[in-house]
ZADREN-605889 format. One record per residue: chain; z, x, y negated of N, C-alpha, C, O in turn. Coordinates in nm, 3 decimals. Layout:
BEGIN
<r cadena="A" n_Z="Z" n_X="X" n_Y="Y" ca_Z="Z" ca_X="X" ca_Y="Y" c_Z="Z" c_X="X" c_Y="Y" o_Z="Z" o_X="X" o_Y="Y"/>
...
//
This chain:
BEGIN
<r cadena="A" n_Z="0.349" n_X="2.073" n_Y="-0.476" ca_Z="0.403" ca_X="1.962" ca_Y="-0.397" c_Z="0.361" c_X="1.830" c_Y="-0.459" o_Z="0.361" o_X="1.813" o_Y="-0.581"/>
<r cadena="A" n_Z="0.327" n_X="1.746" n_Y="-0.380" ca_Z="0.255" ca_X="1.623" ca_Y="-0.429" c_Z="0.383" c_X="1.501" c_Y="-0.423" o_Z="0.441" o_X="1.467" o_Y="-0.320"/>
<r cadena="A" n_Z="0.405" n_X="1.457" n_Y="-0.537" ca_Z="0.519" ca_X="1.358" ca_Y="-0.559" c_Z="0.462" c_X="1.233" c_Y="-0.537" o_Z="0.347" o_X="1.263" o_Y="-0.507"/>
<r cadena="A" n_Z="0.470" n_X="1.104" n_Y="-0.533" ca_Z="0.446" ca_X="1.010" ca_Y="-0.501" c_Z="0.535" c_X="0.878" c_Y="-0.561" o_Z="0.656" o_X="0.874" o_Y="-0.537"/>
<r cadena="A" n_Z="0.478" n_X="0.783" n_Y="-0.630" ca_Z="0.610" ca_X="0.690" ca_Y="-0.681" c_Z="0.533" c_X="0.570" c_Y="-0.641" o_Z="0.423" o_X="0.542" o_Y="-0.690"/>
<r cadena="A" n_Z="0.599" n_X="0.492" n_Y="-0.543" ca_Z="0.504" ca_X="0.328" ca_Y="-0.515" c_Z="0.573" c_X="0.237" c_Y="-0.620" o_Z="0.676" o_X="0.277" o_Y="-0.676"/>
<r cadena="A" n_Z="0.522" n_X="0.124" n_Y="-0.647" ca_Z="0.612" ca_X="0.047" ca_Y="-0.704" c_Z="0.550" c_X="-0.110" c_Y="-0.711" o_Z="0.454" o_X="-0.118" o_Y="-0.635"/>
<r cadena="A" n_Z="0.571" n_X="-0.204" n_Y="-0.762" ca_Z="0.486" ca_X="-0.351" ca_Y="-0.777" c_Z="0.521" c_X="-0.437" c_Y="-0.689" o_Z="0.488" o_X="-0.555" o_Y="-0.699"/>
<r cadena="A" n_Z="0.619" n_X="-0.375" n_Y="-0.557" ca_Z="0.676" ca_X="-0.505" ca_Y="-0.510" c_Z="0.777" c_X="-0.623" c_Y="-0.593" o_Z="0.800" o_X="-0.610" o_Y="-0.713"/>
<r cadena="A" n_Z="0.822" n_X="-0.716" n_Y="-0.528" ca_Z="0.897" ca_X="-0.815" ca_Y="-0.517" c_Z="0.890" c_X="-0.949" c_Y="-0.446" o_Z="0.839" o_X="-0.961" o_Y="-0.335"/>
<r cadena="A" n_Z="0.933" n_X="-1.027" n_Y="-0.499" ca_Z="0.973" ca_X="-1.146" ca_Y="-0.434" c_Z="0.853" c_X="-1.268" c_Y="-0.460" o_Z="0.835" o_X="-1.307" o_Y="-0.576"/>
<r cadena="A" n_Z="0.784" n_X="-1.317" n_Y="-0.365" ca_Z="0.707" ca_X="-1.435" ca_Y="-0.424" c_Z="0.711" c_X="-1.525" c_Y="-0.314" o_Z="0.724" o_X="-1.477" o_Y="-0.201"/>
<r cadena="A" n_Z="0.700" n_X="-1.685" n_Y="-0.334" ca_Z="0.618" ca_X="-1.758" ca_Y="-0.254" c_Z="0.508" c_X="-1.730" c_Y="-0.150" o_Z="0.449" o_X="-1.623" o_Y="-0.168"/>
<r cadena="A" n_Z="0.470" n_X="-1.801" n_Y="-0.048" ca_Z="0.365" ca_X="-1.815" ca_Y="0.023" c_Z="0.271" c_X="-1.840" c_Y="-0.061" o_Z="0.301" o_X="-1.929" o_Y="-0.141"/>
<r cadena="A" n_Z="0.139" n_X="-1.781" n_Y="-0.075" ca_Z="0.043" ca_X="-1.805" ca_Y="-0.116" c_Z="-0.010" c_X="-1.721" c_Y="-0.213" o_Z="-0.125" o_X="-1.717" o_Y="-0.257"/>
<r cadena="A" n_Z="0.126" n_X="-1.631" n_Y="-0.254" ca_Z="0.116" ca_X="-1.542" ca_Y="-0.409" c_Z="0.064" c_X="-1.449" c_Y="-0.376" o_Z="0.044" o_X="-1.422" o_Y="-0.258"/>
<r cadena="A" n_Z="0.020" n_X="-1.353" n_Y="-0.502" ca_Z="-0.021" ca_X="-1.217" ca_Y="-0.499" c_Z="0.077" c_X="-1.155" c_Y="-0.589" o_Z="0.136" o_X="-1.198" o_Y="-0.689"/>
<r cadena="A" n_Z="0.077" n_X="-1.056" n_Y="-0.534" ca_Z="0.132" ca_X="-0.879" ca_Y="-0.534" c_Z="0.034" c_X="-0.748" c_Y="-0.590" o_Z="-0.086" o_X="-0.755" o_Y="-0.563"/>
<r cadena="A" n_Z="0.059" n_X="-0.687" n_Y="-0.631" ca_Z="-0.040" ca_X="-0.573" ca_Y="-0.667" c_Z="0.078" c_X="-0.410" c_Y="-0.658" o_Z="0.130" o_X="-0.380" o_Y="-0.765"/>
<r cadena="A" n_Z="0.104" n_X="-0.335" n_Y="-0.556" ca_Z="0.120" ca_X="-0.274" ca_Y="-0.515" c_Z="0.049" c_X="-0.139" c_Y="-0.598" o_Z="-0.073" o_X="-0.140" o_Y="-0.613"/>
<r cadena="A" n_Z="0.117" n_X="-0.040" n_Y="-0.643" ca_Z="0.052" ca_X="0.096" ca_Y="-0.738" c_Z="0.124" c_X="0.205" c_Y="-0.674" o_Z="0.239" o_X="0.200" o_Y="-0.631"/>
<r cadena="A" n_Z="0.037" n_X="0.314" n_Y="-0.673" ca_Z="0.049" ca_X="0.466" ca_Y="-0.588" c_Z="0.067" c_X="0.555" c_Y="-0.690" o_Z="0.003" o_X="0.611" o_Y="-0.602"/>
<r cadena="A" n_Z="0.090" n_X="0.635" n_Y="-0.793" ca_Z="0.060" ca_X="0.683" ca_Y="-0.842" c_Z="0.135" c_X="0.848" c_Y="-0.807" o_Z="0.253" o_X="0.866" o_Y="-0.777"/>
<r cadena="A" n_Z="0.048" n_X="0.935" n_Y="-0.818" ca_Z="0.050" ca_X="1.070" ca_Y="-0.761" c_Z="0.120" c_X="1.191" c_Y="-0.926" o_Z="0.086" o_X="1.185" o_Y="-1.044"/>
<r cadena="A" n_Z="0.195" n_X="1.261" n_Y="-0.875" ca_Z="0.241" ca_X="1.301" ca_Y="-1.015" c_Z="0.173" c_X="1.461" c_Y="-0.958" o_Z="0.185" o_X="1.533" o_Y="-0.859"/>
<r cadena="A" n_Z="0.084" n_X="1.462" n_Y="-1.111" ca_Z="0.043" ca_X="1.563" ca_Y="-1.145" c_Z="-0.081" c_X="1.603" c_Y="-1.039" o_Z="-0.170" o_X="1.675" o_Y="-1.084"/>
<r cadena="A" n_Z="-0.088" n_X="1.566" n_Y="-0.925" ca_Z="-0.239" ca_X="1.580" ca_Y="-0.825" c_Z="-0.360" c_X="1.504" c_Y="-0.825" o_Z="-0.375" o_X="1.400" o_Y="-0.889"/>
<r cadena="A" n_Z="-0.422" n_X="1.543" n_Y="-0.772" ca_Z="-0.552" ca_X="1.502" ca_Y="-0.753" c_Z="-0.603" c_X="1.459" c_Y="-0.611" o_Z="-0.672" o_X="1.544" o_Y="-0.555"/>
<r cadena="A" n_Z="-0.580" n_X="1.335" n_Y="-0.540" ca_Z="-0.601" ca_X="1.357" ca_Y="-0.442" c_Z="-0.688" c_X="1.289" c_Y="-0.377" o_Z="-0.672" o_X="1.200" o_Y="-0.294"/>
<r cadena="A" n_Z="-0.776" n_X="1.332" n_Y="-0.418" ca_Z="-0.966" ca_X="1.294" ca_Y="-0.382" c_Z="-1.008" c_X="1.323" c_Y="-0.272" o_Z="-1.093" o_X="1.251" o_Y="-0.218"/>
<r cadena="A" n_Z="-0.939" n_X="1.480" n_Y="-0.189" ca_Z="-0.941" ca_X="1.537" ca_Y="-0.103" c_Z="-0.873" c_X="1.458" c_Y="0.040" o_Z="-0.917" o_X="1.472" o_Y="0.155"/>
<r cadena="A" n_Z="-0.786" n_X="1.397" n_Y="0.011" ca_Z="-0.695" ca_X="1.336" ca_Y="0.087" c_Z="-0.740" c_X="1.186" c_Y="0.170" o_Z="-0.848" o_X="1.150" o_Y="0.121"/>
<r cadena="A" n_Z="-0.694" n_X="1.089" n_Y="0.276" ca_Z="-0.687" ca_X="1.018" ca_Y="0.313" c_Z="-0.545" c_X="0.944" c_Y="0.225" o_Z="-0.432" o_X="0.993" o_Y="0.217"/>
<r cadena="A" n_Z="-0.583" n_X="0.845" n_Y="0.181" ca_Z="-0.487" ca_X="0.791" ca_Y="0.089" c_Z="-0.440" c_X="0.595" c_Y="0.218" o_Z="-0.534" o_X="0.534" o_Y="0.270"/>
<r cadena="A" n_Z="-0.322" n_X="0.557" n_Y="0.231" ca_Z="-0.270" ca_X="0.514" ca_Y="0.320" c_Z="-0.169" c_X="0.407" c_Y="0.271" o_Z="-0.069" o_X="0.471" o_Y="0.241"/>
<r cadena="A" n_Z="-0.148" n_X="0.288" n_Y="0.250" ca_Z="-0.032" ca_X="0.197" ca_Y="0.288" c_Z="0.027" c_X="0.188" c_Y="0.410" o_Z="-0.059" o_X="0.187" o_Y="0.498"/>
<r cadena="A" n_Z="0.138" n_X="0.181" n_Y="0.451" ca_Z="0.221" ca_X="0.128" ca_Y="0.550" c_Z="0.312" c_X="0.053" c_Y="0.516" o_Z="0.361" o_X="0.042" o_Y="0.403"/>
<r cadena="A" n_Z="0.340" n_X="-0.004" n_Y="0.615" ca_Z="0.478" ca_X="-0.105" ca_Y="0.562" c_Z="0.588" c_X="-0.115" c_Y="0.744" o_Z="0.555" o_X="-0.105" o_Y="0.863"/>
<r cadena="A" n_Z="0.698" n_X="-0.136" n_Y="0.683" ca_Z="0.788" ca_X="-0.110" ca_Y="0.800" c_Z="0.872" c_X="-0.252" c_Y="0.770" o_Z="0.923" o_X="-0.262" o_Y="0.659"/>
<r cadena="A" n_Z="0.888" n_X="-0.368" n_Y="0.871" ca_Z="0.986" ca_X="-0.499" ca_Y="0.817" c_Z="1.097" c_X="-0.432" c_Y="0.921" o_Z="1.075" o_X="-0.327" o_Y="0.981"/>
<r cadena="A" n_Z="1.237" n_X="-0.518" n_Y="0.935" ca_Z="1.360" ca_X="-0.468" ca_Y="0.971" c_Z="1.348" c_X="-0.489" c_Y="1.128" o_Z="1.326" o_X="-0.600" o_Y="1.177"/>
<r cadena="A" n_Z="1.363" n_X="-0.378" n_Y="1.201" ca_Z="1.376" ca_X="-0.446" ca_Y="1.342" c_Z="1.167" c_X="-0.402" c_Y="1.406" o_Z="1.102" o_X="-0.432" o_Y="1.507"/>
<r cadena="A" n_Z="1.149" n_X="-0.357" n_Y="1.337" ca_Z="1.001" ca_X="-0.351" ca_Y="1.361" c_Z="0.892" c_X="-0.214" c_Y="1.370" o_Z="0.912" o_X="-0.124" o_Y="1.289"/>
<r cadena="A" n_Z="0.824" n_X="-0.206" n_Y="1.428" ca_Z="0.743" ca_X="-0.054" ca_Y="1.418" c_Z="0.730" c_X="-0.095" c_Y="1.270" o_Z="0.750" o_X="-0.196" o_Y="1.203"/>
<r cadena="A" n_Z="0.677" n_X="0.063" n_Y="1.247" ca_Z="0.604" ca_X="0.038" ca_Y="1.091" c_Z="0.460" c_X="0.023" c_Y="1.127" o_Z="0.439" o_X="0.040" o_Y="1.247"/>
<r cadena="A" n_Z="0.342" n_X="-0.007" n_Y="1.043" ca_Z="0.242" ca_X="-0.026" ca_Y="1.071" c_Z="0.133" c_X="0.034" c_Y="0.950" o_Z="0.159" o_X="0.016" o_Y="0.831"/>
<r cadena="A" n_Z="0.057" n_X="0.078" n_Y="0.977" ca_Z="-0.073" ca_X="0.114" ca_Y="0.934" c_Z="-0.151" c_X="0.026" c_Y="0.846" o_Z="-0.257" o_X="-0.014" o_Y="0.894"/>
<r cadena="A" n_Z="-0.119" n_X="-0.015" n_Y="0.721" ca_Z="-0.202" ca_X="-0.116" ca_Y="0.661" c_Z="-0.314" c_X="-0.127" c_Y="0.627" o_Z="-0.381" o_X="-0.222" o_Y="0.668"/>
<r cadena="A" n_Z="-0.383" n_X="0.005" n_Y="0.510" ca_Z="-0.497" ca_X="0.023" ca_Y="0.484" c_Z="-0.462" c_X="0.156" c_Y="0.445" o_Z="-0.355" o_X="0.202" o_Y="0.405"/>
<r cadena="A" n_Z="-0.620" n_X="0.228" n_Y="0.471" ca_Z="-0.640" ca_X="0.324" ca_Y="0.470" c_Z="-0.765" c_X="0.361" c_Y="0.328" o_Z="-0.798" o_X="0.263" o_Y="0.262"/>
<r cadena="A" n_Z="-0.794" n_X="0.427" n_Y="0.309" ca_Z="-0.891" ca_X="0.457" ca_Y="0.209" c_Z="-0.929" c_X="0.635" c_Y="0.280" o_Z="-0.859" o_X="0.735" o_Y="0.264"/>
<r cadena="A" n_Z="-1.020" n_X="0.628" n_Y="0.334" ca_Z="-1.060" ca_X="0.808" ca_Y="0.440" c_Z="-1.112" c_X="0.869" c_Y="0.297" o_Z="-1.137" o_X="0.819" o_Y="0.187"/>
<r cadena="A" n_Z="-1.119" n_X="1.029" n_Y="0.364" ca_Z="-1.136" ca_X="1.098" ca_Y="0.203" c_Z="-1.314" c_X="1.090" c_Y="0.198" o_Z="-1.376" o_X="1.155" o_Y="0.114"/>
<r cadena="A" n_Z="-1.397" n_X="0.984" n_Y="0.322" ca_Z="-1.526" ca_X="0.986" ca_Y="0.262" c_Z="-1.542" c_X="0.841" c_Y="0.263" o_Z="-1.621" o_X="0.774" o_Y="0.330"/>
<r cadena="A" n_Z="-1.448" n_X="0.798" n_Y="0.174" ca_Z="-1.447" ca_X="0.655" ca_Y="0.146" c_Z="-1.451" c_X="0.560" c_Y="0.208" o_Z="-1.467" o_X="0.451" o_Y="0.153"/>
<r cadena="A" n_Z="-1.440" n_X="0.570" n_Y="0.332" ca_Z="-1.422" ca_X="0.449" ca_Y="0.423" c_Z="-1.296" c_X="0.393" c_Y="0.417" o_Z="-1.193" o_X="0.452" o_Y="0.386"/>
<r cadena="A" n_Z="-1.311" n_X="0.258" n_Y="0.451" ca_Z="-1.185" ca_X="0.188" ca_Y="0.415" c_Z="-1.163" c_X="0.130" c_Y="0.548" o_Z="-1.252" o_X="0.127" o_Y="0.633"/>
<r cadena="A" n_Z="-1.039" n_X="0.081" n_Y="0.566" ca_Z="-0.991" ca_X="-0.005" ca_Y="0.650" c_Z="-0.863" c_X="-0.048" c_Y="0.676" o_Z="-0.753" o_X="0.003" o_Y="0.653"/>
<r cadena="A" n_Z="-0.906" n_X="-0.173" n_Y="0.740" ca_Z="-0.756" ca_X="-0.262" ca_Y="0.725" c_Z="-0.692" c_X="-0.333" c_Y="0.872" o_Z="-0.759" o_X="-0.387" o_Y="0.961"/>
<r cadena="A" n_Z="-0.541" n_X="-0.316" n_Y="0.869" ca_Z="-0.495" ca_X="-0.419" ca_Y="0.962" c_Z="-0.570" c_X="-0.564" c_Y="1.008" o_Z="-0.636" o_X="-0.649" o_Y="0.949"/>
<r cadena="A" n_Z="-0.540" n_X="-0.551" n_Y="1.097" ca_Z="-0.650" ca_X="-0.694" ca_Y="1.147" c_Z="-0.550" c_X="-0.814" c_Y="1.014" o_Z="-0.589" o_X="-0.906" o_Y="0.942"/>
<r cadena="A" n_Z="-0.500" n_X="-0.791" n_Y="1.022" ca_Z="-0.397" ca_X="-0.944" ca_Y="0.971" c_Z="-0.399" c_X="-0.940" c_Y="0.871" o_Z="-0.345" o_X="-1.034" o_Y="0.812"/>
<r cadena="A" n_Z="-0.455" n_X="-0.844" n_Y="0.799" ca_Z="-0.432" ca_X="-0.850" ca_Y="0.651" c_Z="-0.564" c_X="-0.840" c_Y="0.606" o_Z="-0.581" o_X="-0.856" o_Y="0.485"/>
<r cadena="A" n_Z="-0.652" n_X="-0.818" n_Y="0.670" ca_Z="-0.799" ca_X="-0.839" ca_Y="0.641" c_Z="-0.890" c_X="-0.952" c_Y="0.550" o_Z="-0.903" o_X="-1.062" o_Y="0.605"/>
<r cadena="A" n_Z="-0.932" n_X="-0.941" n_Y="0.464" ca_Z="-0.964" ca_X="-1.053" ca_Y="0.347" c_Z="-0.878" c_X="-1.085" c_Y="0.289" o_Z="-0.894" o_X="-1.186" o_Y="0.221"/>
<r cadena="A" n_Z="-0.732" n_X="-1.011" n_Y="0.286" ca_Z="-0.647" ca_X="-1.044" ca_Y="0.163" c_Z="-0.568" c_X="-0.952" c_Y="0.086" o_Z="-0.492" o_X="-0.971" o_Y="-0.009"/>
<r cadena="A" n_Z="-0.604" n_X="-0.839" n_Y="0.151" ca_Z="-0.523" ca_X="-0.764" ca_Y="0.108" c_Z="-0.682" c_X="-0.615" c_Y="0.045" o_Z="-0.783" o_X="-0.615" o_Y="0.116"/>
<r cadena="A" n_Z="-0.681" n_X="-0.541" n_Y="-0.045" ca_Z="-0.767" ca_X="-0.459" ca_Y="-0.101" c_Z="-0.697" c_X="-0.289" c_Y="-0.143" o_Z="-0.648" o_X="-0.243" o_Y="-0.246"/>
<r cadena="A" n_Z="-0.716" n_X="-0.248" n_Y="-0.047" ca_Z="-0.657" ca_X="-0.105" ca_Y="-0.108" c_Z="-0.783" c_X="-0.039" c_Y="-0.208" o_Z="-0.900" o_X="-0.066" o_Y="-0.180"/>
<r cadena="A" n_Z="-0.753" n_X="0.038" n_Y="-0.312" ca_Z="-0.796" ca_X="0.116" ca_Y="-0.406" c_Z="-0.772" c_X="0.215" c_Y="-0.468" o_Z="-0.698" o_X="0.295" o_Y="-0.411"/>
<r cadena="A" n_Z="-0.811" n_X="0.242" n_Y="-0.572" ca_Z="-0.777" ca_X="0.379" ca_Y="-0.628" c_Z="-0.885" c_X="0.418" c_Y="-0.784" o_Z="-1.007" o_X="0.422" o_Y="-0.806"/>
<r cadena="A" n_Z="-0.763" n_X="0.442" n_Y="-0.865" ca_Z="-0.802" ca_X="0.478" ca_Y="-1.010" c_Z="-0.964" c_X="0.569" c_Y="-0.990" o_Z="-0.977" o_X="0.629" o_Y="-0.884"/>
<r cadena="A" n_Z="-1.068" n_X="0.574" n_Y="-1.081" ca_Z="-1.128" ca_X="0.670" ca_Y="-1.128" c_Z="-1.082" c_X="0.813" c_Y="-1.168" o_Z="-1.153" o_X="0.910" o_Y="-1.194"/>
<r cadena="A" n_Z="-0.976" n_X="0.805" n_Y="-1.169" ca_Z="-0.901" ca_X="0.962" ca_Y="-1.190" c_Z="-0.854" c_X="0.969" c_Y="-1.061" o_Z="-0.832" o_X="1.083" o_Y="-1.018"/>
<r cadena="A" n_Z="-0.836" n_X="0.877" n_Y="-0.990" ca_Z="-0.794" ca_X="0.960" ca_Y="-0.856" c_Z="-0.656" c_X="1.020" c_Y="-0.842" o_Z="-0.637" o_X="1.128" o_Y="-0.785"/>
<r cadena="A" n_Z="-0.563" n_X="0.951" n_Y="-0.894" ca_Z="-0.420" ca_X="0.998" ca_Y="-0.941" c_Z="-0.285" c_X="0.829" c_Y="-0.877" o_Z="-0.170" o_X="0.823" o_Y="-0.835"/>
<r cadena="A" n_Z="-0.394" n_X="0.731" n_Y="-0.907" ca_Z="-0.309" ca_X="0.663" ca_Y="-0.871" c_Z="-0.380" c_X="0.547" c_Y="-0.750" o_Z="-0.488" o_X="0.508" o_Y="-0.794"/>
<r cadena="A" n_Z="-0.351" n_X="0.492" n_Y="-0.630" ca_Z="-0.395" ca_X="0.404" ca_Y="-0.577" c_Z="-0.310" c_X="0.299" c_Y="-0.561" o_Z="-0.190" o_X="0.315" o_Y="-0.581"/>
<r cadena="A" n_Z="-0.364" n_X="0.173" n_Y="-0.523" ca_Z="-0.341" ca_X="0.006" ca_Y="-0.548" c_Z="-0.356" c_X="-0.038" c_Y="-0.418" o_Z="-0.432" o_X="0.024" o_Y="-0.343"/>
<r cadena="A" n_Z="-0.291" n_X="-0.142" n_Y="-0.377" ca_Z="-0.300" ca_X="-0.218" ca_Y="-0.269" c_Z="-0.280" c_X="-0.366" c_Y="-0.323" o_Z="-0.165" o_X="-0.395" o_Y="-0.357"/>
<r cadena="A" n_Z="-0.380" n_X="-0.463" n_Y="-0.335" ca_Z="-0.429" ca_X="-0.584" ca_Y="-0.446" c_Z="-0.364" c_X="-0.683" c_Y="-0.300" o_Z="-0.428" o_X="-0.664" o_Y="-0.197"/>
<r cadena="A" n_Z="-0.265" n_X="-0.764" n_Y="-0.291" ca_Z="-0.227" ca_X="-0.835" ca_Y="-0.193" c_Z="-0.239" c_X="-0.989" c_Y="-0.222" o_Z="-0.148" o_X="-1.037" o_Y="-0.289"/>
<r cadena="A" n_Z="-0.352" n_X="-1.083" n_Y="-0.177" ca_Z="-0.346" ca_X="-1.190" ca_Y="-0.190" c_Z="-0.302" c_X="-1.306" c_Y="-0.052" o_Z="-0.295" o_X="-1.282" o_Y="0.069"/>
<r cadena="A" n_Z="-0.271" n_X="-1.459" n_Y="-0.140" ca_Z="-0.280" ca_X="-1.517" ca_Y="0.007" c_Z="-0.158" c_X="-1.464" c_Y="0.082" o_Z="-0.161" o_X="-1.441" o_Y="0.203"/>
<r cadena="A" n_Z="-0.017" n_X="-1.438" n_Y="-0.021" ca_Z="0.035" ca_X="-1.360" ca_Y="0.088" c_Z="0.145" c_X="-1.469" c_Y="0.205" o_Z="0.176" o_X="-1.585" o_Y="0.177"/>
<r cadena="A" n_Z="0.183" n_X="-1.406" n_Y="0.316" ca_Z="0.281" ca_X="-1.499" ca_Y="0.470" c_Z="0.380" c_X="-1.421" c_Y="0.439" o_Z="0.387" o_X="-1.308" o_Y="0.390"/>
<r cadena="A" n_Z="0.451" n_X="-1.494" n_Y="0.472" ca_Z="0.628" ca_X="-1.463" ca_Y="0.506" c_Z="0.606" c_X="-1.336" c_Y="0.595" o_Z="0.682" o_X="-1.243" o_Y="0.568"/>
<r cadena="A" n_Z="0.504" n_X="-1.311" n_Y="0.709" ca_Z="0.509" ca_X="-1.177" ca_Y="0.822" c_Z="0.473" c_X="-1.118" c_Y="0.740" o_Z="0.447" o_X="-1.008" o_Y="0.789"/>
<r cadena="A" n_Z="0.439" n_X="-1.116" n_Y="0.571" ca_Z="0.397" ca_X="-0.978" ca_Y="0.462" c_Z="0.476" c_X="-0.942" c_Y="0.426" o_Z="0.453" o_X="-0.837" o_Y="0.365"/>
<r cadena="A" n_Z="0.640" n_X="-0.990" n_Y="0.426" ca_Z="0.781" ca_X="-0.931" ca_Y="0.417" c_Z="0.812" c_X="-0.769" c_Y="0.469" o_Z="0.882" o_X="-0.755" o_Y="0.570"/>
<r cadena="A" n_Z="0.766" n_X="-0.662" n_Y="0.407" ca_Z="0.835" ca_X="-0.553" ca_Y="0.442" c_Z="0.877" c_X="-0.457" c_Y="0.341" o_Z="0.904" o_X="-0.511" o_Y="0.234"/>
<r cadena="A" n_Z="0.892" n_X="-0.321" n_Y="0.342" ca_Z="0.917" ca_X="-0.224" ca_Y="0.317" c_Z="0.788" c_X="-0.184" c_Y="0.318" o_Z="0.728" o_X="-0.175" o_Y="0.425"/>
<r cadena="A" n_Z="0.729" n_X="-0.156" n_Y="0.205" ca_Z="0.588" ca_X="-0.083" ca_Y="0.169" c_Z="0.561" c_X="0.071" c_Y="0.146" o_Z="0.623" o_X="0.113" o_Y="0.049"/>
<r cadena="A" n_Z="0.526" n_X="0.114" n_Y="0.176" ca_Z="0.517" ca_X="0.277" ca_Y="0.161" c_Z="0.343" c_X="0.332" c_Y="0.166" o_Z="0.257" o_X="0.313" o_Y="0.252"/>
<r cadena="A" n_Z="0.336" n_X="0.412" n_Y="0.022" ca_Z="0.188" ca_X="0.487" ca_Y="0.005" c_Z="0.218" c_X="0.579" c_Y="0.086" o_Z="0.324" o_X="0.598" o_Y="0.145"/>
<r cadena="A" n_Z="0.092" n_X="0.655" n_Y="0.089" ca_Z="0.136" ca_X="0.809" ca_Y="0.191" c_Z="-0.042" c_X="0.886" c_Y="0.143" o_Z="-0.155" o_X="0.842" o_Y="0.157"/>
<r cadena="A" n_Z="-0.001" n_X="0.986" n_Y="0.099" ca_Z="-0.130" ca_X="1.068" ca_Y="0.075" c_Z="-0.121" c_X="1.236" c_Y="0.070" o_Z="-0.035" o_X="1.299" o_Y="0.008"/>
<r cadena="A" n_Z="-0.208" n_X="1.280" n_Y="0.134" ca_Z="-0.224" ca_X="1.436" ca_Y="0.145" c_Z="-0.053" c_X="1.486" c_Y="0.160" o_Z="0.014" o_X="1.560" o_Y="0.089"/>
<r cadena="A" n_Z="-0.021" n_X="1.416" n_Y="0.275" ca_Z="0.131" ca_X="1.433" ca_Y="0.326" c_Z="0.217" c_X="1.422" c_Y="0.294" o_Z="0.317" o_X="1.451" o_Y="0.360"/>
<r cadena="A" n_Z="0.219" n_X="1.361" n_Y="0.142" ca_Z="0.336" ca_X="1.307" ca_Y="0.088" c_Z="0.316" c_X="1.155" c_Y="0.099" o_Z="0.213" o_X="1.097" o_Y="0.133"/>
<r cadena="A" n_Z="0.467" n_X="1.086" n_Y="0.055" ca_Z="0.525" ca_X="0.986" ca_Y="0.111" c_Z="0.577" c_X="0.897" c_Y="-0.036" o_Z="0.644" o_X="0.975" o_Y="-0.104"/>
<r cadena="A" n_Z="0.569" n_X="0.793" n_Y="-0.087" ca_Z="0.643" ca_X="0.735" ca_Y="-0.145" c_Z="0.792" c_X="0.672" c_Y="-0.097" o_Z="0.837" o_X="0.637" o_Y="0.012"/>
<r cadena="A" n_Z="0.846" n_X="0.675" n_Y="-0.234" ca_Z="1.003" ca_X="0.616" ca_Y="-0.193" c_Z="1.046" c_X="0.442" c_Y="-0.124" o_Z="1.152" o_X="0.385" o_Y="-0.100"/>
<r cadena="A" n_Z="0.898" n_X="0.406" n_Y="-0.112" ca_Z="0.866" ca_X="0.254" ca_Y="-0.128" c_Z="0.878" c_X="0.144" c_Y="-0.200" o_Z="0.910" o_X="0.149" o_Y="-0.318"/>
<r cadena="A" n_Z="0.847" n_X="0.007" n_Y="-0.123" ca_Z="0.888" ca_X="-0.072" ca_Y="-0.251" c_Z="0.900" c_X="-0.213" c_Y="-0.192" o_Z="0.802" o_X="-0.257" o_Y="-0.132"/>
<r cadena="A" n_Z="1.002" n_X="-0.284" n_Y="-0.203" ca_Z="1.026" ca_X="-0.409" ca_Y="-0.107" c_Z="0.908" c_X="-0.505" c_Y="-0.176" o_Z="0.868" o_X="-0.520" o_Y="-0.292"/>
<r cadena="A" n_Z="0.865" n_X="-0.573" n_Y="-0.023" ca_Z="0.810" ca_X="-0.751" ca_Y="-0.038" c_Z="0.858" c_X="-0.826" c_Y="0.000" o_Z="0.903" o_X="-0.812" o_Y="0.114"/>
<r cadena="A" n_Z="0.871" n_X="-0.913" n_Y="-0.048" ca_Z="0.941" ca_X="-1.007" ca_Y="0.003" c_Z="0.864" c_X="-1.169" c_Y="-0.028" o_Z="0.846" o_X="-1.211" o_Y="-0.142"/>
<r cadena="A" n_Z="0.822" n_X="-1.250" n_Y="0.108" ca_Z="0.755" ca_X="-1.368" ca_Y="0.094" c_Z="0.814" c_X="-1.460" c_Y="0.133" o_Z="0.808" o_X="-1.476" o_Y="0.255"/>
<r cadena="A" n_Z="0.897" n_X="-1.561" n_Y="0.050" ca_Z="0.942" ca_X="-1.691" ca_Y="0.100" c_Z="0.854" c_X="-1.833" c_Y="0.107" o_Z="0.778" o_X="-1.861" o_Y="0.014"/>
<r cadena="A" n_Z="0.870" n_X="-1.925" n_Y="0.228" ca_Z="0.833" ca_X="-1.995" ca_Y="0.240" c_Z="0.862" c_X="-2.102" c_Y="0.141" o_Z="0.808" o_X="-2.212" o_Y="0.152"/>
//
């Protein structure tokens, strides 16, 4: 069973960066499509970035040029590098890989 722990949110200003960490306990998941989402209150959740298991990447239109999903050389833990961040970057963050789910991790952007 593939465990999952997100963590690196909090609270910043408009304009700040965030660095968002995935890290996978005990797997390897190279094999996998590795995934951010984020869910704000009152709102679908949404599809942030993706990392496909033949390396293609991709991103929400809105978060495009500021936001960088990644992933360790071991392949154990992935990153979501958030710059430039808006108040609409306020959510509930959640990794998701080879069907497991992190517990998430709040953002929060004040003006």
């Amino acid at each position: 069973q593939v465990l999952l722990r997100d963590s690196g949110g909090g609270s910043v200003q408009a304009g700040g960066s965030l660095k968002l960490s995935c890290a996978a306990s005990g797997y390897d998941f190279s094999r996998c499509r590795l995934a951010w989402h984020r869910q704000a209150p009152g709102k679908e959740r949404e599809l942030v970035a993706t990392i496909r298991a033949d390396g293609t990447i991709s991103y929400l239109d809105s978060v495009k040029g500021r936001f960088t999903i990644s992933q360790d050389t071991a392949q154990t833990t992935m990153y979501l590098q958030m710059n430039s961040l808006k108040t609409e970057d306020t959510a509930m963050y959640y990794c998701e890989a080879c069907g497991a789910w992190g517990q998430g991790t709040q953002v929060t952007v004040s003006s």
